[in-house]
N, C-alpha and C positions, 0 to 999 in steps of 0.2 A: 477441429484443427489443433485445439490446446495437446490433446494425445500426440499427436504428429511430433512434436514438439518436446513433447515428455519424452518420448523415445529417441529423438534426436541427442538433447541434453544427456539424456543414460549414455549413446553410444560416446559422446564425444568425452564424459565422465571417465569412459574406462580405456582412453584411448593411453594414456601413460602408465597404466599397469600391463596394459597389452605390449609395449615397450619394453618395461622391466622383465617378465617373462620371456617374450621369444628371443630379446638381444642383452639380455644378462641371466638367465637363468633364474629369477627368482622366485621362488613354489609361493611363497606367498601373496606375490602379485597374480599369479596363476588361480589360485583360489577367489581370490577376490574376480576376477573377470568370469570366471565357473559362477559366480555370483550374481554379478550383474547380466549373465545374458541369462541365464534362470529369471531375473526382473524383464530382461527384453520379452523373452518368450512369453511370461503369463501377461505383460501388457500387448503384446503382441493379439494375442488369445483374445483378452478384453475387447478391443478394436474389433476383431473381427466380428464377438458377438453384440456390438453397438451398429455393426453397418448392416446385418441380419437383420438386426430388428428394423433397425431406420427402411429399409429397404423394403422386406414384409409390410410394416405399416401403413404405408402408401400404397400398397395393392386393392 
């Protein structure tokens, strides 16, 4: 569950650069969220290949 959590945390991290970007225009808060969802995604990734295993292992 800690993962659950890490990704909650990342999403709610990038929630006022997601702000600056789509209601002021700012490129560089735009990068910065290009950023973090590049983090979402390979924790994302991660996650999945922990439940694979968890899952397989029990078989």
């Amino acid at each position: 569950m800690s993962r659950f959590t890490e990704v909650k945390d990342l999403v709610a991290s990038l929630e006022e650069d997601f702000e600056k970007f789509y209601e002021k225009g700012n490129k560089a808060a735009g990068t910065r969220v290009r950023n973090g969802m590049q983090e979402i995604k390979n924790l994302a990734q991660d996650i999945r290949k922990e439940v694979t295993e968890i899952k397989n292992s029990s078989k």
